[in-house]
MMTF fields as JSON, N, C-alpha, C and O atoms, coordinates in Angstrom:
{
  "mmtfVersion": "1.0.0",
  "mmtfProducer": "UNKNOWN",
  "numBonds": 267,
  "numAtoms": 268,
  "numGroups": 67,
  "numChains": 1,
  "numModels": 1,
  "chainsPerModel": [1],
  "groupsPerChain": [67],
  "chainIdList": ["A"],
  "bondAtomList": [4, 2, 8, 6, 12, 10, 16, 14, 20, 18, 24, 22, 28, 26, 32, 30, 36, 34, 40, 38, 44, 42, 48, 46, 52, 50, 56, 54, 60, 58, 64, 62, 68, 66, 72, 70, 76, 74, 80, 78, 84, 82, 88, 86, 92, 90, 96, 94, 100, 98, 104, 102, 108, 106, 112, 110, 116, 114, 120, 118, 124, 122, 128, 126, 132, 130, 136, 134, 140, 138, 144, 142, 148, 146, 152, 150, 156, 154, 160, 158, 164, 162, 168, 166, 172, 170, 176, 174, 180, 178, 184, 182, 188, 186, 192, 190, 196, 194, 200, 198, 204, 202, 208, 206, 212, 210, 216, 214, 220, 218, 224, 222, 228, 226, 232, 230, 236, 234, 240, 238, 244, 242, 248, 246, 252, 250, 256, 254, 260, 258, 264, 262],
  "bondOrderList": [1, 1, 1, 1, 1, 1, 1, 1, 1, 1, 1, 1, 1, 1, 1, 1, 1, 1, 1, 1, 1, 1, 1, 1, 1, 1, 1, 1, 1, 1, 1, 1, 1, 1, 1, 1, 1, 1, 1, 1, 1, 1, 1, 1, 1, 1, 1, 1, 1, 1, 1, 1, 1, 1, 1, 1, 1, 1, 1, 1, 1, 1, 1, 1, 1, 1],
  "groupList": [{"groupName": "UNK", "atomNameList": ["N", "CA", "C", "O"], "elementList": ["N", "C", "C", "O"], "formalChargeList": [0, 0, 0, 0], "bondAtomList": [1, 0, 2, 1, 3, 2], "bondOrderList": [1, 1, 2], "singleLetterCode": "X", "chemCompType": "L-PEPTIDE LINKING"}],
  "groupTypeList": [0, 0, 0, 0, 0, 0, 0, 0, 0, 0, 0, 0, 0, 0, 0, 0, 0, 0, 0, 0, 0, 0, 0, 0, 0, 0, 0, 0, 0, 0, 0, 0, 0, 0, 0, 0, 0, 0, 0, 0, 0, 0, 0, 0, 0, 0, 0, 0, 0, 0, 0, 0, 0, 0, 0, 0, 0, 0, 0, 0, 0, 0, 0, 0, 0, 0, 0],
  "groupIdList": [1, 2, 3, 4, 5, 6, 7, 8, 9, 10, 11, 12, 13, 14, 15, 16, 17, 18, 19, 20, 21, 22, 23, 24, 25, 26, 27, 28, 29, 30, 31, 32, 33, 34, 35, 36, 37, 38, 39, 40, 41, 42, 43, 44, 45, 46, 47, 48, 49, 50, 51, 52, 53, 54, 55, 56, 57, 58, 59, 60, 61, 62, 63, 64, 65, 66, 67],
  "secStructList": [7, 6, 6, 6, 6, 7, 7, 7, 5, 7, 1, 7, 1, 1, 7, 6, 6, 6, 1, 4, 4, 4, 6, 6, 6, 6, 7, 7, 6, 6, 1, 1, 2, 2, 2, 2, 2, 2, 2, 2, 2, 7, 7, 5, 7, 7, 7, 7, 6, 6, 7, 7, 2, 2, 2, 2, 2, 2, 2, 2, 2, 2, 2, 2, 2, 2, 7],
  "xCoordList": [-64.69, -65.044, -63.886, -63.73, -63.006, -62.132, -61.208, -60.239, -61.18, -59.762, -60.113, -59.472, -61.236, -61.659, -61.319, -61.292, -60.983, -61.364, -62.62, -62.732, -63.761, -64.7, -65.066, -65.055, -65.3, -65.617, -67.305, -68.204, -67.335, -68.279, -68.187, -67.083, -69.726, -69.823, -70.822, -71.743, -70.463, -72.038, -72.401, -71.909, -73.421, -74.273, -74.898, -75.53, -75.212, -76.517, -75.907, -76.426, -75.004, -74.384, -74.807, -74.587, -75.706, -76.308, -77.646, -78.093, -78.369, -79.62, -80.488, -80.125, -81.39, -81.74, -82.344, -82.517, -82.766, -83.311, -82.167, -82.435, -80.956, -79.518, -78.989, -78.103, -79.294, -78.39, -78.45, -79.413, -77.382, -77.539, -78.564, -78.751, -79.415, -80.169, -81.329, -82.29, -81.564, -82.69, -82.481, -82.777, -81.84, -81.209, -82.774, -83.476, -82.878, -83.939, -85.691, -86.583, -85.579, -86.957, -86.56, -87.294, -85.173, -84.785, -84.965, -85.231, -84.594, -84.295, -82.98, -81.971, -83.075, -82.142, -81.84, -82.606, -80.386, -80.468, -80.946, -80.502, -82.231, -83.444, -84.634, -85.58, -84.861, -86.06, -86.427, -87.623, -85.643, -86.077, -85.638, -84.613, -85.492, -84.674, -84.373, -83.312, -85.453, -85.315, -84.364, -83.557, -84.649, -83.842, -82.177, -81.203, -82.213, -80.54, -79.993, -78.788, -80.607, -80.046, -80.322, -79.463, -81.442, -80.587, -79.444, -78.777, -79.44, -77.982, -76.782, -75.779, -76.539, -75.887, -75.483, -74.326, -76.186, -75.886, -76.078, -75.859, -76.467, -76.383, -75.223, -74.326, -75.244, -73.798, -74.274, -75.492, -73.616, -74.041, -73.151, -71.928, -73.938, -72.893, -72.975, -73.757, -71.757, -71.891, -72.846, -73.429, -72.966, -74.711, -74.779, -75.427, -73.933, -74.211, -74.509, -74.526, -74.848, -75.443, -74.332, -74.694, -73.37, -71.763, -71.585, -70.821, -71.881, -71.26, -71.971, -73.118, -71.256, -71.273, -71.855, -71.392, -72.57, -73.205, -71.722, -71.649, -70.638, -69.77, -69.255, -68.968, -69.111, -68.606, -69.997, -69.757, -71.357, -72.194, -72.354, -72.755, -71.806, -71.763, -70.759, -70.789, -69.755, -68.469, -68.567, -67.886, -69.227, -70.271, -70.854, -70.706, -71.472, -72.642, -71.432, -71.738, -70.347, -69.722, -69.238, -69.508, -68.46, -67.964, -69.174, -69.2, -70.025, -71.161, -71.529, -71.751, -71.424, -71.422, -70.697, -70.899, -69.621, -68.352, -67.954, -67.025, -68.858, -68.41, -68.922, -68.27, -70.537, -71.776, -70.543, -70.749],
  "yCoordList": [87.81, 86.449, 85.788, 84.574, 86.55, 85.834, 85.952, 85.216, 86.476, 86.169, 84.879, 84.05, 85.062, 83.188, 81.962, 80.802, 82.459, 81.703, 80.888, 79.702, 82.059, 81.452, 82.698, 83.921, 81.711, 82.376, 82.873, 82.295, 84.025, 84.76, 85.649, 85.831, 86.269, 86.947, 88.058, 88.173, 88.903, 89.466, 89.391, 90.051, 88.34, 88.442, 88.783, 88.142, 90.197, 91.225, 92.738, 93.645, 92.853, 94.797, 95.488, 96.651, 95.214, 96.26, 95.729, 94.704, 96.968, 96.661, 96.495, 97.298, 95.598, 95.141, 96.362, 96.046, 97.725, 98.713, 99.959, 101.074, 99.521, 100.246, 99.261, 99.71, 97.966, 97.972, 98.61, 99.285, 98.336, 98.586, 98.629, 99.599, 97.285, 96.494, 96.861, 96.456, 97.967, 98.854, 100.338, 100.877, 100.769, 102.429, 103.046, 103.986, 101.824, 102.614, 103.213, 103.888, 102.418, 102.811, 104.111, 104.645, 104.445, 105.69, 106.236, 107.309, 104.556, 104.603, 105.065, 104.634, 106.356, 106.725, 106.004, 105.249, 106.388, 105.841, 106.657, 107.774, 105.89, 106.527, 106.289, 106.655, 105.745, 104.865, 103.998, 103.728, 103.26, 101.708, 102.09, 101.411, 102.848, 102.763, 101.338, 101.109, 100.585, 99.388, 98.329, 97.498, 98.57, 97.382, 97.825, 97.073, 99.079, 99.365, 99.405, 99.156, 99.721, 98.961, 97.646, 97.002, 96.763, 95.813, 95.113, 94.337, 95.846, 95.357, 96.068, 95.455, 96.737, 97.611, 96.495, 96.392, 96.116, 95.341, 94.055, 93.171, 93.734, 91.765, 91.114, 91.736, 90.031, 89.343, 88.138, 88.083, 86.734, 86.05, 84.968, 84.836, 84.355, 83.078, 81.767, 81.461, 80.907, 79.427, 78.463, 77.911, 78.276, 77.295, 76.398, 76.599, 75.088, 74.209, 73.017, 73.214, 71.196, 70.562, 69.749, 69.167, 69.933, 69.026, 69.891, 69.351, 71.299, 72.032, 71.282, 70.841, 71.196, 70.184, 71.074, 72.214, 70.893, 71.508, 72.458, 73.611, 71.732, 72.079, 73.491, 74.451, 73.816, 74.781, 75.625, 76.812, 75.344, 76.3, 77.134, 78.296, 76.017, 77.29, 77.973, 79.083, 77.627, 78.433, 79.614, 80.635, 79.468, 80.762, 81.839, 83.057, 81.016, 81.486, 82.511, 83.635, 81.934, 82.287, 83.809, 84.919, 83.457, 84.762, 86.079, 87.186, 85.42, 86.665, 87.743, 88.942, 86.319, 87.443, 87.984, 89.191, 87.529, 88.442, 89.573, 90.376, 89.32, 91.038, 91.918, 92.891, 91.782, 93.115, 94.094, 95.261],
  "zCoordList": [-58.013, -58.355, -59.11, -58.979, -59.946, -60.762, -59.868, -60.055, -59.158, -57.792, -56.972, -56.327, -57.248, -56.072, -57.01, -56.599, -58.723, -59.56, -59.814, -60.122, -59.557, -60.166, -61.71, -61.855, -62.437, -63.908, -63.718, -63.108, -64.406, -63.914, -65.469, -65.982, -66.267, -67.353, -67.276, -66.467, -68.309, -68.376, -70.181, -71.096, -70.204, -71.525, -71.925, -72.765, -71.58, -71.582, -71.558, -70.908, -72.171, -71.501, -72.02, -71.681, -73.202, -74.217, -74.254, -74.768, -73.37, -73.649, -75.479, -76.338, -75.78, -77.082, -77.798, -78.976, -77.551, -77.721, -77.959, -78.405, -77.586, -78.037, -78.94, -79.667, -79.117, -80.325, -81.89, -82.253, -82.71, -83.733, -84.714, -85.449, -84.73, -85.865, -85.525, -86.179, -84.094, -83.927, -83.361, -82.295, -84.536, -84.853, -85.246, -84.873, -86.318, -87.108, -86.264, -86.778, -84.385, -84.036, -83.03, -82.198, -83.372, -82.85, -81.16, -80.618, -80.614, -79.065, -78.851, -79.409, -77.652, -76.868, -75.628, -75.029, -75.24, -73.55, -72.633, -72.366, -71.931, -71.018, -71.493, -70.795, -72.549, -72.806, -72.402, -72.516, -71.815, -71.168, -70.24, -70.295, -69.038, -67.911, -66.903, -66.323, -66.881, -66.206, -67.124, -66.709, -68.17, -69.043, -69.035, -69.027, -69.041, -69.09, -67.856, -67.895, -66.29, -64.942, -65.0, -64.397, -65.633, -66.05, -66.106, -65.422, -67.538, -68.341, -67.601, -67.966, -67.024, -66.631, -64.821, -64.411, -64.387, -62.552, -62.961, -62.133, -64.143, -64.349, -63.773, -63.204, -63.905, -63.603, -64.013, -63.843, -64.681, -64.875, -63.96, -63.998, -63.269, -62.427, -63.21, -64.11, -62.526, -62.654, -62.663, -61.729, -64.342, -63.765, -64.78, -65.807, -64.477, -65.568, -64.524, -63.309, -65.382, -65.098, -63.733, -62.711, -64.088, -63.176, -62.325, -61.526, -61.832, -60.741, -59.576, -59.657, -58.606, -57.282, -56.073, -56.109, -55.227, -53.779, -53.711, -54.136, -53.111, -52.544, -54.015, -53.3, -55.024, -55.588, -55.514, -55.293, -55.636, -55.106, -54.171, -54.108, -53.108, -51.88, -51.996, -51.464, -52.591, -51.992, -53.429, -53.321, -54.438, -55.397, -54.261, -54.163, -53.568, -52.644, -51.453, -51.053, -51.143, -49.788, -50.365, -49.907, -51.485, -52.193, -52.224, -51.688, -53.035, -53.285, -51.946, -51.783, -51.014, -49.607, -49.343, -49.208, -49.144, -48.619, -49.844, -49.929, -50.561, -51.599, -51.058, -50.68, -50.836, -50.464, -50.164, -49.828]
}
């Protein structure tokens, strides 16, 4: 995606049950299994109010031609 130059994130890599500020309820990784494939295959795309049809699809064209 950043080779097409489209900006692309992930805001989720740590599932909320591994962070720090909940050590204390003494979750391992494999407790949540769904929440950490999750966080783990997220991707966050382009999604604000000004992106145009035309940069959507071509979001859209990339995503395919990755599979």
């Amino acid at each position: 995606m950043h080779d097409a130059g489209i900006g692309v994130g992930i805001h989720y890599k740590i599932p909320v049950h591994l962070h720090g500020a909940f050590d204390f309820m003494n979750h391992l990784r494999g407790s949540f299994p769904n929440s950490e494939k999750s966080a783990d295959d997220m991707l966050s795309l382009p999604l604000y109010p000004g992106i145009t049809e035309a940069q959507q699809s071509q979001v859209v064209e990339i995503l395919r031609a990755a599979r």
